[in-house]
C-alpha positions in Angstrom: -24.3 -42.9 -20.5 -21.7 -41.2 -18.5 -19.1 -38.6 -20.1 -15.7 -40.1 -20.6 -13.0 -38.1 -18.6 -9.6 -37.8 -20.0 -6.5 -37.4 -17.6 -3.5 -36.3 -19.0 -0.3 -36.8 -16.9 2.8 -35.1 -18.2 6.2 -36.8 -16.8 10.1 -36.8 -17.0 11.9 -38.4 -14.2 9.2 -38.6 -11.7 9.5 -41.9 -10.9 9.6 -41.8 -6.5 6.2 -40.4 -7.1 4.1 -41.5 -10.1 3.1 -44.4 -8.4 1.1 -42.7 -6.1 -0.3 -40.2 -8.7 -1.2 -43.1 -10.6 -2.9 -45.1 -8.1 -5.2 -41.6 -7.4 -6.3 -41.5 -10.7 -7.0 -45.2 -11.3 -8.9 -45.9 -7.6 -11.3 -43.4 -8.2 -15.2 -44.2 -8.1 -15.8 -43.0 -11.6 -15.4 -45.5 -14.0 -15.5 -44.0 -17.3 -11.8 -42.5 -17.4 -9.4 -42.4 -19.7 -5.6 -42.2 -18.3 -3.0 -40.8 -21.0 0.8 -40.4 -19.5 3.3 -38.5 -21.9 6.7 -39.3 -20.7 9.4 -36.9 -22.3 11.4 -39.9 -22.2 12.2 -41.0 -18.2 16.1 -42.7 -17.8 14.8 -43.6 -14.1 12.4 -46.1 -13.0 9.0 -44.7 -14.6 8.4 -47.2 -17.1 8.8 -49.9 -15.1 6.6 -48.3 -13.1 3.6 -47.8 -16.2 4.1 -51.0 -17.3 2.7 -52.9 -14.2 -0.7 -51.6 -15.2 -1.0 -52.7 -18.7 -3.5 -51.4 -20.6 -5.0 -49.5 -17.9 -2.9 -46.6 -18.9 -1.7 -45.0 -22.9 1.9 -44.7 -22.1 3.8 -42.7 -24.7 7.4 -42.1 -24.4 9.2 -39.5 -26.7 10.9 -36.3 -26.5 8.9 -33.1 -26.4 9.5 -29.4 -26.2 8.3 -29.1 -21.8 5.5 -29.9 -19.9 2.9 -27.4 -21.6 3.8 -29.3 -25.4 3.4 -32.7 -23.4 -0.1 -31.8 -21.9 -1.5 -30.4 -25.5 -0.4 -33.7 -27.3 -2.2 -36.0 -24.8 -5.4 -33.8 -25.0 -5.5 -34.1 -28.7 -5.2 -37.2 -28.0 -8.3 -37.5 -25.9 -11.2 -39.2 -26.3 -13.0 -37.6 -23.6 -15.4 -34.9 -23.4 -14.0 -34.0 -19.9 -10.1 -33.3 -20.0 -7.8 -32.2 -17.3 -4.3 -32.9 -16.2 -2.5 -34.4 -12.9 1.4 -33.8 -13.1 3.3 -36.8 -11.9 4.3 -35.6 -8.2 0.8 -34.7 -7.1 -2.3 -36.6 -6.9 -6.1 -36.1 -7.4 -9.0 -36.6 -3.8 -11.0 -39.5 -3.7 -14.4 -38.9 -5.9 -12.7 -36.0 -7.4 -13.9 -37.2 -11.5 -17.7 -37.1 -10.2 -17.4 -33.7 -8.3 -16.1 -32.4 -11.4 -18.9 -34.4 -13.7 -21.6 -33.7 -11.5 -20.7 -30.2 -11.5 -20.6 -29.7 -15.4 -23.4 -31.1 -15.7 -25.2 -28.7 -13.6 -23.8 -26.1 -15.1 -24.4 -26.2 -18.9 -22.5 -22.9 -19.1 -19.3 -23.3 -17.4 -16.1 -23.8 -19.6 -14.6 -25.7 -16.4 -14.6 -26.5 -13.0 -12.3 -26.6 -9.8 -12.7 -27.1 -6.4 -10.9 -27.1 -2.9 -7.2 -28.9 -2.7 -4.3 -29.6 0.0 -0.8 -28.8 0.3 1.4 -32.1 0.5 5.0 -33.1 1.5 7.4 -34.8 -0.3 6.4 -37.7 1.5 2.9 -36.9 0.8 1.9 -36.3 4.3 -0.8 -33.4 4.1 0.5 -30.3 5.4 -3.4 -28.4 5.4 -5.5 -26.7 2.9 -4.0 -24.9 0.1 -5.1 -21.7 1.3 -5.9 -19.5 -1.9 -9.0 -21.2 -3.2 -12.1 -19.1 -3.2 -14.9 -18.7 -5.4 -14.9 -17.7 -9.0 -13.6 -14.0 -9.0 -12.6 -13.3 -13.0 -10.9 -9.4 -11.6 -9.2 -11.3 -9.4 -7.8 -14.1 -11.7 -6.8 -11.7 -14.3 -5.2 -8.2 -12.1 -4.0 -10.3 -8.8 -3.5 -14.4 -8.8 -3.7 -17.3 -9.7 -6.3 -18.7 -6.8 -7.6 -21.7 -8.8 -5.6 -25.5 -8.1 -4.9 -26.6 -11.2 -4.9 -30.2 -9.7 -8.6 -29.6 -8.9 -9.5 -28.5 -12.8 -11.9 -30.2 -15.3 -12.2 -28.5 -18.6 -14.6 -29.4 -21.2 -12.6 -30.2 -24.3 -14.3 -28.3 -26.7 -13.6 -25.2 -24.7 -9.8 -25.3 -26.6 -11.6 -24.8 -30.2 -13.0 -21.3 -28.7 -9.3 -20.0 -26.7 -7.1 -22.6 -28.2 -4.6 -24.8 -26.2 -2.3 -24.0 -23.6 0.6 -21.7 -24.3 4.1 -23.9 -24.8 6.0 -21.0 -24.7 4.6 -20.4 -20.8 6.9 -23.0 -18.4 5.4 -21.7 -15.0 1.7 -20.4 -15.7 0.1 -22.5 -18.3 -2.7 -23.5 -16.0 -3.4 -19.6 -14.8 -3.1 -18.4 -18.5 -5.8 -20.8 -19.6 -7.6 -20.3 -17.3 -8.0 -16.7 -17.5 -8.8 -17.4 -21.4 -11.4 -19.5 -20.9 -12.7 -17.4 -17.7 -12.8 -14.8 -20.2 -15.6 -16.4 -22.4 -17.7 -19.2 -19.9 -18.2 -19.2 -16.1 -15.9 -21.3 -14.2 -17.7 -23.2 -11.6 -16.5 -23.6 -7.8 -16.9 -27.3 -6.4 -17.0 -26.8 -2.4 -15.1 -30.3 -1.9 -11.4 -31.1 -1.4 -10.5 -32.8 -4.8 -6.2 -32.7 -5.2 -3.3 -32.4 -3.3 -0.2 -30.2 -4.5 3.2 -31.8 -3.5 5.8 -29.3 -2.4 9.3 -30.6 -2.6 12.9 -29.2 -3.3 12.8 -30.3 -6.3 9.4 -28.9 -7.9 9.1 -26.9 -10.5 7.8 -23.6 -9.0 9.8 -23.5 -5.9 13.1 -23.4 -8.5 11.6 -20.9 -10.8 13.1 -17.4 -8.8 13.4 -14.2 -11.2 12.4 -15.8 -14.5 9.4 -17.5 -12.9 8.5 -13.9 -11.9 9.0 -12.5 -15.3 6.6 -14.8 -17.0 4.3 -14.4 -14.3 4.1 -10.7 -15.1 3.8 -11.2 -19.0 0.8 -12.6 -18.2 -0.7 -10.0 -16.1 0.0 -7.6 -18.7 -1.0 -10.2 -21.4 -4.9 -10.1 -20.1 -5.4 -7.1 -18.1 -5.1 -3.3 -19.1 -2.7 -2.4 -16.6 1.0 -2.1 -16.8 1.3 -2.3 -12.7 -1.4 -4.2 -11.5 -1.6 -5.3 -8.0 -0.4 -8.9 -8.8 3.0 -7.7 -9.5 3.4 -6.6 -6.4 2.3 -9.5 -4.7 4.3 -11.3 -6.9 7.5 -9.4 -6.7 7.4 -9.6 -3.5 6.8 -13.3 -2.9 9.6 -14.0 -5.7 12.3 -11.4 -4.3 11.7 -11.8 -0.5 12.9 -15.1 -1.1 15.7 -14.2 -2.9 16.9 -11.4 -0.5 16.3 -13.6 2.3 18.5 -16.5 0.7 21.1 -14.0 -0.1 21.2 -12.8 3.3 21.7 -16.2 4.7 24.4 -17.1 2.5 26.6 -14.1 3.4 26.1 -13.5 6.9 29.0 -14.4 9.0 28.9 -16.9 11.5 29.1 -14.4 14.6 26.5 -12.4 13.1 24.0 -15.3 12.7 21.5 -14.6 15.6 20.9 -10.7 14.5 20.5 -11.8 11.0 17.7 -14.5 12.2 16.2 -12.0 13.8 16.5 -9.4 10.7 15.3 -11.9 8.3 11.8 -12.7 10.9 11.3 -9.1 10.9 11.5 -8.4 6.7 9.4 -12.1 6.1 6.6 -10.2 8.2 6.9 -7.2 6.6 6.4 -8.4 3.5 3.7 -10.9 4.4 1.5 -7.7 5.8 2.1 -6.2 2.6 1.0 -9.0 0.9 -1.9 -9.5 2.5 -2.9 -6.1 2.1 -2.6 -6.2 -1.3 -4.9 -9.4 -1.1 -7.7 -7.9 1.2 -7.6 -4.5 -0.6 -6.9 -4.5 -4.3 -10.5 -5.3 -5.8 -12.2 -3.3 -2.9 -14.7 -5.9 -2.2 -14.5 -8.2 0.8 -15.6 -11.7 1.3 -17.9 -11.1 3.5 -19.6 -8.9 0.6 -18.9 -5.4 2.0 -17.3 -2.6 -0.5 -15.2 -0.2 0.2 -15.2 3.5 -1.9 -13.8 2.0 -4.9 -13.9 -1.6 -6.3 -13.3 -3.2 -9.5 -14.9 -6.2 -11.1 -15.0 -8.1 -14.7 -17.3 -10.5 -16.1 -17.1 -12.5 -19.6 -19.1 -11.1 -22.4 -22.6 -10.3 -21.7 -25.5 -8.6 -23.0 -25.1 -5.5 -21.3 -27.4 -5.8 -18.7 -25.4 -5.4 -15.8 -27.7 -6.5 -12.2 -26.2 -5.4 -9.1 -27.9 -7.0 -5.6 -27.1 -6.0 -2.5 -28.2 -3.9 0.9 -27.0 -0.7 2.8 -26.9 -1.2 6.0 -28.4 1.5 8.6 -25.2 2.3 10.4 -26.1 5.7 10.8 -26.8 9.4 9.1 -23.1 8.7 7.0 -24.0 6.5 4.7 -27.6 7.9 4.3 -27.7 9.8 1.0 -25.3 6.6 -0.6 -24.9 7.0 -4.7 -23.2 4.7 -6.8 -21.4 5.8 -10.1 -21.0 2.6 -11.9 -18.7 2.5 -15.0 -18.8 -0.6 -17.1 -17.5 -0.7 -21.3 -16.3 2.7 -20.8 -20.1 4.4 -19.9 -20.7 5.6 -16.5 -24.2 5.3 -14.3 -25.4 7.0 -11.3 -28.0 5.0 -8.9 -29.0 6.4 -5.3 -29.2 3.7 -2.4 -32.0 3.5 0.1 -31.3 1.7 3.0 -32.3 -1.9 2.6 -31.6 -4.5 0.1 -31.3 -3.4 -3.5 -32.1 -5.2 -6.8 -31.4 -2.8 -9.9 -30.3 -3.8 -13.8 -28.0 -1.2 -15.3 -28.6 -0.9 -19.4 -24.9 -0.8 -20.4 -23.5 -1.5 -24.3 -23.2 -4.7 -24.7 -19.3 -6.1 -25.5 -18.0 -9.2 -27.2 -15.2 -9.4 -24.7 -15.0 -9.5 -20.9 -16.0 -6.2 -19.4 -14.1 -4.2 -16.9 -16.3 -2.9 -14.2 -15.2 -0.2 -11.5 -18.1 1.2 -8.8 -17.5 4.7 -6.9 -19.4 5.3 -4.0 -19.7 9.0 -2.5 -19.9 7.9 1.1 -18.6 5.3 3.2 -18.3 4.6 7.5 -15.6 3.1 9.8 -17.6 1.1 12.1 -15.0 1.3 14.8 -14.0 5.3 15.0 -18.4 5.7 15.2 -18.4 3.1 18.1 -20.0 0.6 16.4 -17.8 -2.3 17.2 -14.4 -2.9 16.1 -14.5 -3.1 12.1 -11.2 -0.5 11.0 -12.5 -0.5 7.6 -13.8 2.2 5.1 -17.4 0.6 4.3 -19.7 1.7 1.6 -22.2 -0.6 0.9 -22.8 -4.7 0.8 -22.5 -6.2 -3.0 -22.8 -10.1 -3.9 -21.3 -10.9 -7.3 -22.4 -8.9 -10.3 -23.9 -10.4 -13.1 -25.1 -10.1 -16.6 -29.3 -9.9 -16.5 -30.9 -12.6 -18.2 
């Protein structure tokens, strides 16, 4: 018998779009689903809307306390084993329910799952990929941003008995603060397949959200990380406040002075975009292509203490011959030489019942491009995949 999946769509005056997200949710391949809208109470079309699919669709319509409140009542609500939500402007990819049923079922271990998603118009004309997605990085989830599509996540439901339910006092990062709780205890599984679409209009909540957005944004980075600072408020701050400025300089920039102030704004958009994605490529000092730099930082949920690091140093020369690697993980530190060559090693470390913050040093390190050997302008130690508890 196939799992029942439970979608919960929150909704107050979404009625230009909720036909669409409905008719996402209600084509999809998977038959066993469960569709649950809480309504805080629409004055515009939206339960005419409903009402043309009957009993297809719980439709309750009351006042609540904001989306986050909404969500949590239709999830106790839910029958399913599967939950996840689809807010009334966007919609969910075709097959998306048995990507994400396939996938937990694979994976007896992970808490959820997610996968890849598209940016949309307010027309719901695809603009391309939404371009944060990547694999399952908990350092990066918790010290730099919110990568993960909520529209693309399936949570099992007895996850919320373990970190409890989403945060109604959180109006812009409900998703990334759940997530980061449950990252902190399971794996959350990557799905490499497109499965929702994120509608951007003037109207949506995040674009609207400016300084305050910002300010619970950081509450959360302080909330799960051990960092006052960390790299995500910069990339944040930036994001929020280069908008700002550059709205502010619009709006008060005389006529005559137009062209100069185009040209000014270009200039400070860039500037902040190269900071931004420095802060992106650098921060956790480990590369997608697998390459570390002198430092890097990781975390992984609660293990057993057995930390197993596999990777290879390259022969680029006599610089990174001699390579050691002090490894600090639940506040004790390790030393381990590299040979050139792949490298397979378990680390004895004291086991933790909460995530674990890891940080690697390496003593030496090479750019490829001032020893002539091609045109890499990056400080390389060593190769690492993913770290991992030992089983």
């Amino acid at each position: 018998m196939q799992p029942l999946v439970t979608i919960v769509t929150p909704s107050y005056n979404q009625g230009r779009f909720i036909r669409t997200t409905i008719e996402s949710v209600l084509s999809q391949d998977y038959e066993h689903i469960e569709y649950i809208i809480m309504d805080g109470g629409s004055t515009d079309e939206t339960a005419a809307v409903v009402q043309e699919y009957g009993d297809r669709i719980t439709w309750i319509s009351e006042r609540d306390r904001g989306q986050s409140h909404a969500i949590n009542k239709g999830f106790r609500m839910a029958k399913g084993e599967i939950v996840g939500w689809l807010n009334s402007d966007d919609t969910i990819q075709p097959g998306a329910v048995s990507h994400a049923v396939r996938a937990l079922e694979r994976s007896p271990g992970a808490g959820a799952v997610y996968g890849e998603g598209y940016l949309m118009d307010g027309e719901g004309n695809i603009k391309g990929r939404f371009p944060a997605t990547e694999a399952f990085n908990l350092w990066k989830l918790v010290y730099l941003s919110d990568y993960i599509l909520q529209q693309t996540v399936y949570f099992r439901r007895s996850v919320f008995k373990d970190v409890g339910p989403l945060d109604e006092t959180l109006k812009w990062g409900m998703d990334w603060d759940i997530l980061i709780r449950i990252g902190k205890r399971y794996a959350l599984e990557y799905i490499p397949e497109y499965m929702g679409c994120l509608r951007e209009h003037g109207d949506a909540k995040t674009a609207t959200g400016g300084r305050e957005r910002f300010r619970e944004l950081t509450h959360i980075l302080r909330r799960h990380g051990i960092r006052k600072y960390p790299p995500g408020y910069v990339f944040y701050g930036l994001d929020t406040y280069g908008k700002i400025w550059d709205d502010w300089i619009e709006q008060h920039t005389p006529g005559w002075l137009s062209a100069p102030s185009g040209w000014f704004r270009k200039k400070l958009f860039a500037s902040g975009r190269r900071i931004i994605d420095h802060i992106l490529q650098e921060a956790q000092g480990w590369y997608s292509d697998g390459w570390v730099t002198t430092r890097s930082h990781f975390m992984l949920p609660a293990g057993n203490g057995n930390l197993r690091l596999r990777g290879s140093l390259p022969d680029l020369g006599p610089t990174l011959k001699g390579q050691t690697i002090h490894v600090r993980c639940n506040g004790k530190r390790q030393a381990k030489r590299l040979n050139f060559g792949e490298f397979d090693m378990v680390l004895p470390f004291a086991a933790s019942s909460g995530p674990a913050n890891i940080s690697i040093r390496a003593t030496r390190s090479v750019v490829p491009a001032a020893e002539g050997l091609g045109a890499d302008w990056r400080r390389l130690a060593f190769i690492l995949q993913a770290p991992e508890w030992a089983r």
